[in-house]
C-alpha positions in Angstrom: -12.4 -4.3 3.0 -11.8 -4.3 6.4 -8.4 -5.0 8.0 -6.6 -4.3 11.9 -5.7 -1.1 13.2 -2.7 -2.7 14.2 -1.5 -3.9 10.9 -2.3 -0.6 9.7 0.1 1.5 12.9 2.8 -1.3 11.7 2.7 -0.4 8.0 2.7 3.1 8.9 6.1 3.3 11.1 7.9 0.5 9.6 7.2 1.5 5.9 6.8 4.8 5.5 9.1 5.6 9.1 5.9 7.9 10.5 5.5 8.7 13.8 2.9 8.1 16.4 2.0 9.2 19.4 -0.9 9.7 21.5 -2.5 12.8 22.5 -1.5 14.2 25.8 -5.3 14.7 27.3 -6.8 12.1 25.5 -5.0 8.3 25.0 -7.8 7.0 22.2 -6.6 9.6 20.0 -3.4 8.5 17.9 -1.1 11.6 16.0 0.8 10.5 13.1 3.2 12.5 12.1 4.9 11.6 8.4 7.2 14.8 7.6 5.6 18.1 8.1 2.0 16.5 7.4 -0.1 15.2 10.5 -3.3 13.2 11.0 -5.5 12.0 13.8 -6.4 8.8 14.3 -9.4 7.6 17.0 -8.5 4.2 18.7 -10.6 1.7 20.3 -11.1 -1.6 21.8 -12.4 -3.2 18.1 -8.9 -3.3 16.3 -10.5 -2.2 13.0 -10.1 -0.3 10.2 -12.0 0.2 7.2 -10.2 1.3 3.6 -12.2 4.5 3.7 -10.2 5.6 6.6 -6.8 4.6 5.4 -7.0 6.4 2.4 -8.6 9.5 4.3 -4.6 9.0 6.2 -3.0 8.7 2.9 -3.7 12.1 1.3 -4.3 13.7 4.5 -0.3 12.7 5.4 0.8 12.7 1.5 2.3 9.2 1.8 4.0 7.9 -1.1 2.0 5.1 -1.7 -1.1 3.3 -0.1 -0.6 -0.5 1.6 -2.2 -3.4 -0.5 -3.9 -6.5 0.7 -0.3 -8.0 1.3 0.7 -5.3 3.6 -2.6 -5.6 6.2 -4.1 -8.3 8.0 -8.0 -8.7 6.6 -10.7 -9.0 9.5 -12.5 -11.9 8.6 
């Protein structure tokens, strides 16, 4: 499946409270910060995201639980 980007930043700091901010040098590259675990997170103008990759942030962060079809917005 393939949902927005922008669903997916909203899930991450209103659910699981992580933080985001975007690299000093480079603005396409996101750093989410959830405890002492960190990802990065390449932006661009396509607001998409594939599942893949939101898993890939989900054990590299060690969230507590991964966002369902409910939680995202689905790119039709």
């Amino acid at each position: 499946m393939i949902y927005t980007r922008s669903s997916f930043i909203t899930w991450l700091t209103k659910t699981c409270h992580c933080e985001i901010e975007p690299l000093r040098n480079n603005p396409k590259v996101l750093i989410i910060k959830y405890f002492n675990e960190s990802s990065k997170m390449f932006v661009n103008q396509k607001d998409v995201i594939d599942y893949e990759e939101i898993y890939l942030h989900y054990q590299r962060l060690l969230l507590p639980y991964l966002p369902g079809d409910k939680d995202l917005v689905i790119v039709e």
